[in-house]
Structures are given as C-alpha cells and as structure tokens.
C-alpha positions in Angstrom: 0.0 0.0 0.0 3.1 2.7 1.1 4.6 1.7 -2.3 1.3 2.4 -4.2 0.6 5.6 -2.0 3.9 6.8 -2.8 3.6 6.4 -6.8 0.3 8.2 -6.2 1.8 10.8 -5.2 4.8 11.3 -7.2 2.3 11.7 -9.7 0.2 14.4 -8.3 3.6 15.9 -7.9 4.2 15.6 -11.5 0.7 17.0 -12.5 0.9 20.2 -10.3 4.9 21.0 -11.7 4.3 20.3 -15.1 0.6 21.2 -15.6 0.3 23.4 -12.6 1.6 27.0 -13.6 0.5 26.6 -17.5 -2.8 25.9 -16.6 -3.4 29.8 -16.0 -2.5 30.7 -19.5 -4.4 30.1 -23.1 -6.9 26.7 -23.4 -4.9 25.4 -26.1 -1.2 25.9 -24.1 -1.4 21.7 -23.5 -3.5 19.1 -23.6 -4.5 18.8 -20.1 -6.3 16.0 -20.8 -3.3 13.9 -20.5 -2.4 15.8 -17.6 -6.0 14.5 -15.7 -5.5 11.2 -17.2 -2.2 11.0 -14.9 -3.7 13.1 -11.9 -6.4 10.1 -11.3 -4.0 7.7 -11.9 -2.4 9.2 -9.0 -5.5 9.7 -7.0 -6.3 6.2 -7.4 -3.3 4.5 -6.0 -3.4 6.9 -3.0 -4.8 5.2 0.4 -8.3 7.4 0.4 -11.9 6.4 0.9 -13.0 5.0 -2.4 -15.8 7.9 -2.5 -13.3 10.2 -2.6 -11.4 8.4 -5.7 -15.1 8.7 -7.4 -15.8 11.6 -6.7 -12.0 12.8 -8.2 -13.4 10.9 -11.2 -16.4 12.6 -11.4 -14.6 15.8 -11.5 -12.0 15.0 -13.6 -15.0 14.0 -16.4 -16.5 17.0 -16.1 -13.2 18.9 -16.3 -12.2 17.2 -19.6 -15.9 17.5 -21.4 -14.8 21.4 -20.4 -11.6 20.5 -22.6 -13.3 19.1 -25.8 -16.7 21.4 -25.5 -14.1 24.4 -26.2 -12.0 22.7 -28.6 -14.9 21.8 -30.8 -17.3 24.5 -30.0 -15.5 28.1 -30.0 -17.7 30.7 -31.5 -16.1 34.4 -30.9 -18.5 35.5 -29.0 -18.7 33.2 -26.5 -14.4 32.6 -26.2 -14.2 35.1 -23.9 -17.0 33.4 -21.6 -15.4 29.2 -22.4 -11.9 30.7 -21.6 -13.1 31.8 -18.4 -14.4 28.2 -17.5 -11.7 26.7 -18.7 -9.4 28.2 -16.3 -12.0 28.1 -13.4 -12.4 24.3 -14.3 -8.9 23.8 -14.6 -7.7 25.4 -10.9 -11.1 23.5 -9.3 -9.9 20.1 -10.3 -6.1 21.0 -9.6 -7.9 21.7 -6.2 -9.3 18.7 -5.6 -6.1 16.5 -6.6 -3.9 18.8 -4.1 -6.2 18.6 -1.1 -6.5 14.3 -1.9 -2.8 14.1 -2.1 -3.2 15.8 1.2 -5.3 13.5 2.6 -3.2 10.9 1.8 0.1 12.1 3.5 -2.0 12.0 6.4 -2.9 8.4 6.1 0.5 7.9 5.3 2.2 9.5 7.7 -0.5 8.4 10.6 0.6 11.6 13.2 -0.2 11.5 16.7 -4.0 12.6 17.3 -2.3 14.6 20.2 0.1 16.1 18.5 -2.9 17.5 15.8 -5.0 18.9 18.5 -2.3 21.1 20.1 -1.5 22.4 16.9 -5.3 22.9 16.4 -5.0 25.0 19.7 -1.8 26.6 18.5 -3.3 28.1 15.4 -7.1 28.8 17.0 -5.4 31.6 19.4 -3.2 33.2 16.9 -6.5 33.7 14.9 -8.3 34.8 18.4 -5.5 37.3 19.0 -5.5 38.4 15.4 -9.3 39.0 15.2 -8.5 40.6 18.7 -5.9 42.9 17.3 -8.2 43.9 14.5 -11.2 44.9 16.9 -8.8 47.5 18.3 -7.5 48.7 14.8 -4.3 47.6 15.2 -3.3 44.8 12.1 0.6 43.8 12.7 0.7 41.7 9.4 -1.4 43.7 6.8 -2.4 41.8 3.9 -4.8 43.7 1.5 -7.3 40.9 0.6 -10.5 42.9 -0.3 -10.1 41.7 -3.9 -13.8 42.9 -4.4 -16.3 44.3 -2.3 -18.4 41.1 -3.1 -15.8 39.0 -1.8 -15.2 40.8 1.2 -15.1 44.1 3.2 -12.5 43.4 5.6 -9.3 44.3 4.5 -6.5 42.8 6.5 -5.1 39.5 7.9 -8.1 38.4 9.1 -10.0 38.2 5.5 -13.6 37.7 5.2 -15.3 37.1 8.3 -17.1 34.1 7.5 -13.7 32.8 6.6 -11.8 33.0 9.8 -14.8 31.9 11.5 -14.8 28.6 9.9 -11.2 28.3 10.8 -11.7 29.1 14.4 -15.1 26.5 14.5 -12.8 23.5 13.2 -9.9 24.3 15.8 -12.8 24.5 18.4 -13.0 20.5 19.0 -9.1 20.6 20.1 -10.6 22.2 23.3 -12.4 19.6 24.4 -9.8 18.3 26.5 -9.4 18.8 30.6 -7.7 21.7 31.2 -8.4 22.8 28.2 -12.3 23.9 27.6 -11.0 27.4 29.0 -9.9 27.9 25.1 -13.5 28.1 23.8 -14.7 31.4 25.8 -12.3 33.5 24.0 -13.1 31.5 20.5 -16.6 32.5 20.5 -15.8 36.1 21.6 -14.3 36.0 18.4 -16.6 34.8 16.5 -19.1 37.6 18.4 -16.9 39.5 16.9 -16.7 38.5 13.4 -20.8 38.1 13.3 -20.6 35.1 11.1 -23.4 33.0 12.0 -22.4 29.6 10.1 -19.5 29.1 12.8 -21.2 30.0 15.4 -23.6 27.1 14.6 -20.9 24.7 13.5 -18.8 25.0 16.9 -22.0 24.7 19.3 -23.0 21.7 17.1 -19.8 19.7 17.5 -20.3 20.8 21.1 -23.5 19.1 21.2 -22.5 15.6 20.0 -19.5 15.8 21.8 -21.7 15.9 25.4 -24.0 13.4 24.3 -21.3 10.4 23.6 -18.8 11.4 26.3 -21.3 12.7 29.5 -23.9 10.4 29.4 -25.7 12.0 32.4 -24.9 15.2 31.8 -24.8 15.5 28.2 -28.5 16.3 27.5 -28.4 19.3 29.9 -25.2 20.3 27.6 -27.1 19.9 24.5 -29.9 22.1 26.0 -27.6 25.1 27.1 -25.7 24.7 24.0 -28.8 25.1 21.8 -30.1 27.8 23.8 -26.9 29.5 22.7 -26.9 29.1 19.3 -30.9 30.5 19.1 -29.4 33.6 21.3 -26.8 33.9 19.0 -28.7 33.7 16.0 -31.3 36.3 17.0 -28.5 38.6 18.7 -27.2 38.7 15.1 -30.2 39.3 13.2 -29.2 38.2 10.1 -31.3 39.3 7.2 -29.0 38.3 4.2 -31.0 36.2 1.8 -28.1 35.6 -0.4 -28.3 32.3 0.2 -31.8 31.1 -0.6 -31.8 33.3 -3.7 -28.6 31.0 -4.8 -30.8 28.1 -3.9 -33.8 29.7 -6.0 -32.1 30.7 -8.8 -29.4 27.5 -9.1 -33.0 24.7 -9.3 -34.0 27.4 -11.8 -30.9 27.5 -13.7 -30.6 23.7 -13.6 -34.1 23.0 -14.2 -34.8 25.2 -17.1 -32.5 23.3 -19.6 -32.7 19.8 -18.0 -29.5 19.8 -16.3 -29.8 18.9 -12.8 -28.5 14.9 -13.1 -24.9 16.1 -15.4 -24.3 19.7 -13.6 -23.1 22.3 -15.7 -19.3 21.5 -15.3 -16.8 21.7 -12.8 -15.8 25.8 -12.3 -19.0 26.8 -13.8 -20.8 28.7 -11.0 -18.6 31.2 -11.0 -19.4 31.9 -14.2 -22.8 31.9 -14.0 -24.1 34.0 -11.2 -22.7 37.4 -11.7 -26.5 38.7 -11.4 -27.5 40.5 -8.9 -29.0 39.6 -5.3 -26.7 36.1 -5.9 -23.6 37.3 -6.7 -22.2 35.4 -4.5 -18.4 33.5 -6.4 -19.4 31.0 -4.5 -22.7 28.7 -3.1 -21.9 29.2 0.1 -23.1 25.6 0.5 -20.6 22.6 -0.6 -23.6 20.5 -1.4 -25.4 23.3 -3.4 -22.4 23.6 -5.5 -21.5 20.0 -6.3 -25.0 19.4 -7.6 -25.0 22.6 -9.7 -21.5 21.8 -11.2 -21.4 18.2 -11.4 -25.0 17.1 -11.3 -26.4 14.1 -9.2 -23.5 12.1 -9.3 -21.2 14.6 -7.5 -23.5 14.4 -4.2 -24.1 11.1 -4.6 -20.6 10.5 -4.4 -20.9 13.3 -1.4 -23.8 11.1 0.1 -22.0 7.8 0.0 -19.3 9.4 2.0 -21.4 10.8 4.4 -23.1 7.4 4.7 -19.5 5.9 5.3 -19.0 8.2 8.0 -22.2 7.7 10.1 -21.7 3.9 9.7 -18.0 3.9 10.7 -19.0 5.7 13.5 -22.4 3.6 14.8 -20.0 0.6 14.4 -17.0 2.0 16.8 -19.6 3.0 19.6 -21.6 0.1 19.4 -18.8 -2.0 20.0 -17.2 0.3 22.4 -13.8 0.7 20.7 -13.7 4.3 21.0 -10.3 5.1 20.6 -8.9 8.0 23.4 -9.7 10.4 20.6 -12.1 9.1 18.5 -14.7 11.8 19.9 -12.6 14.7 19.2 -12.0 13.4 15.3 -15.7 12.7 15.4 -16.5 16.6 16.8 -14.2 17.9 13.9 -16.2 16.1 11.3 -19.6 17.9 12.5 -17.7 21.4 12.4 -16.6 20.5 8.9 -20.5 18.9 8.0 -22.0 22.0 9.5 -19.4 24.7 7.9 -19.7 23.3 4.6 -23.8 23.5 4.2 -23.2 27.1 5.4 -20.5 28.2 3.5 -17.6 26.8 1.2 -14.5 25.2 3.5 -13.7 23.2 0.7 -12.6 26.1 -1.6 -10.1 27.9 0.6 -6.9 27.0 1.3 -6.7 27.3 4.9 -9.7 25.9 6.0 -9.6 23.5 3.3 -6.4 22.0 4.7 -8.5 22.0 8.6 -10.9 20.2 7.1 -9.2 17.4 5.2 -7.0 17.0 8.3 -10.5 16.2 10.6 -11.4 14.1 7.3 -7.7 11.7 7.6 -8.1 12.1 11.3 -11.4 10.7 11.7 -10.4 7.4 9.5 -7.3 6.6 10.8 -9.2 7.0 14.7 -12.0 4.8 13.9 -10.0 2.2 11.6 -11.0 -1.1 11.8 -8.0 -2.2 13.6 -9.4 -1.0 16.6 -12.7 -2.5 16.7 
C-alpha cells in the first residue's frame, strides 16, 4: 500500500509542476487531458476512501468534457465566456487533486491525534488574537485581501469574516480536553466579533454531540444550554442576508430550465454563471449546493456515500465500544466540517480547506478497523 501511496503521489507531484503554472494561461497551451489522465491515476493509488477516488473521477470528467466542449465549440463571441471556465475548471480540479494528495500524506504518515489537537490550539489563538488585534484597529501583518467588495469588506489578515470563523469553528474540538475547555470562551468572543453566523452554529453543534457520547448523564443538559446559545446567538445577530436562498432559487431554476440537474453544468461553472445581482455570491456558500450545480447528481451522490460511510463507521466504533482515546474529538471535527460546509464553502479555501481534510484523515485513521 506505502509503495502504491507513494507512486500516487509522485504523480500528483508531476501534474501540479508540469501542468500546474501553465494551466493559467491560453486553453490550447497543453493538452490537459493527459495531464487529468495522470492526476487520477495518482489519486487512485493513493490510500483514500473509495468515495473520494469517485468523486476525483467525477470531477476529472467533467473537467475534460470542459476540454473538448471548447475545442470543438468556440464561436467568438462566446471565447471570452469558455476561456473563463476553462481556467475556473482547470484550478477547481487541480484543487481537488492537491487537497487528496493531502489527505493521503496523512494516512501515510499516521501523526499523533495529540500532536494535531495542540496544533489545532496553536493556530485557534493566533486567529483569536489576530481577530483581537483587529477589533482595536491595530493589524501587525497587513495583507490587503479585499479583492472585491463582493468578496469581502474586511481588509486585513483576518480576510472575510465568515472565513476565519470557519477556521476558528474547526480548531474549536481541540478544546475539548481537561484543562483545556477554558480555550473556547475566548473563541466565540471571536466569533461575536466577526458576526458570522455559520460558525457559530458549527462549533455549538460539535459541542453538542461531543456531550451526548462522552457525558452520558450530563450530556443532555449540555445539549440544551448549547442550543439555547446558538438561538441567542442567531437572533443577537439578526441576520437578514438572503443571499443564500436566492442562490438556492435561482441554481434549481438555472438547472431545471435546460434539463440539467442529473450532469451539472461542469466543474468551475458557477462562477461563471451567477454574476447577477442579489446572488452574486463566487461561491454557493453551501458545498452540497455547488456540487450538484456543477457536477450534477453524481457529484452528491458521491458526497452522500461518504457521508453514509461516515455515520456507519461511527455507529460501528460505539456500538462496539472501541472508541479510541480520541475518536470523539476526530468525530467533533467532522460535525464542524458537515455543518461549515452547508453554510458556507471550506472546501474552496486554502486554509480551511487543509482544517478540514485534516478532521477528514483524522477521523479514518481513529475509527480504523484495527481498533474494533
């Protein structure tokens, strides 16, 4: 299996050097079909869930009907539009081979469970004091990443909102240790502070299975306090942005209107096609949303058979009471990644993408078989 893994790899490697940079200039620069060809060769000798190898497939389909749609069909007034989708298909699928290799270096390499949680904590106060430093309008590191005021109107280190939020929700479950729950108080004063309400519900919500499956007689009074929280929260914020349920709308309209809600309408599209107004969003906002809209019913069903391999893996491991020491806290990161990702897009960015993969590789290798 190493062997295999590490042939996987190598070619990932390969793909991201040699089609990598290119892939940013003109359509016909290489044939990048050859260059997916390879990538999920790779992906399929790395040591990942087999839904994840589908749904690599999946992408990489839709990615090289992309390919031959604008080598066959390139009328000049449309080039401008299929060039744009070319390179937004062609970065999404580089994306998604990165972040498996990724996921495979972690099943490789099999690091301490420990070891990730105290980095977890590590990183989730430098974002506290960061977010902290901001509040007083002091920013040590500036980084000017207001790219657009659609994107974001927070200029600085700290980014979008919404996206430090999700990074400070999946550090959260590295608190739930003795000694340790001290680090949540100043994590959701942070997230007061950023008003992004999809964190706020993802953190409480790991917090809430956490209780149940670790304090069994004092776990439901958890779950109550913590819900009572979240509804405090919610209407403390008031949020009135309907961005999101016009995405929804307008996406089953989109799809619906020319018959395309089983293929999608390619990997990178959705960029491309909501630059209208009242969902202008560059993004769904919600993982799921986006996977159907792009690559049709078989992307979530890929998505679903995952998630069904996840709550089976887990009934299994408590039913036979083989919890490892921290299978709870792997389990706790996989509700903050669930929970950010029907909220907003982890899965997209970098940072959180790399928090989330990391719950993903933790929460296999904590519930393997092995310890059943």
């Amino acid at each position: 299996m190493t062997g295999r893994a590490h042939i996987g790899l190598l070619a990932l490697v390969f793909v991201v050097i040699f089609g990598g940079v290119p892939s940013f200039q003109a359509p016909d620069a290489h044939n990048f079909i050859a260059y997916y060809a390879i990538a999920l060769f790779g992906v399929g000798l790395l040591p990942v869930h087999w839904t994840i190898k589908l749904f690599a497939g999946i992408a990489g389909a839709s990615a090289v009907y992309i390919q031959i749609m604008i080598a066959c069909v390139q009328p000049r007034s449309l080039a401008g539009l299929y060039g744009k989708l070319y390179l937004s298909a062609n970065a999404d699928f580089q994306f998604i081979m990165l972040f498996a290799g990724l996921y495979a270096m972690f099943m490789i390499l099999r690091p301490g469970m420990t070891t990730w949680l105290n980095m977890l904590c590590a990183i989730a106060m430098i974002e506290v004091m960061r977010v902290s430093w901001m509040r007083l309008g002091w920013d040590p590191i500036y980084i000017p990443v207001n790219i657009s005021d659609s994107i974001t109107d927070a200029p600085g280190t700290q980014g979008n909102p919404g996206w430090t939020g999700m990074a400070l929700a999946m550090c959260g479950p590295a608190f739930f240790r003795s000694r340790l729950w001290w680090g949540l108080a100043p994590i959701m004063g942070a997230m007061y502070i950023l008003q992004s309400l999809t964190p706020v519900i993802a953190l409480p919500g790991a917090v809430m299975v956490y209780a149940l499956f670790k304090f069994r007689r004092s776990g439901a009074i958890i779950v109550v306090i913590t819900a009572i929280v979240i509804l405090g929260l919610y209407f403390l914020y008031d949020p009135s942005d309907s961005h999101r349920f016009v995405n929804c709308r307008r996406a089953w309209e989109i799809c619906t209107e020319r018959n395309l809600w089983f293929m999608g309408y390619g990997l990178g599209s959705w960029i491309m096609l909501f630059p209208e107004p009242g969902a202008s969003f560059h993004r769904a906002h919600c993982e799921p949303l986006q996977v159907w809209f792009e690559l049709g019913f078989m992307g979530v069903l890929a998505m679903l058979l995952y998630a069904r391999f996840l709550i089976l893996r887990f009934v299994r491991v408590v039913k036979r009471g083989a919890m490892s020491k921290h299978g709870l806290h792997a389990a706790a990161g996989m509700v903050t990644v669930i929970l950010c990702s029907l909220g907003n897009f982890p899965f997209h960015l970098a940072g959180t993408a790399v928090l989330a993969v990391g719950w993903m590789a933790m929460f296999e290798k904590e519930t393997a078989w092995q310890r059943w």
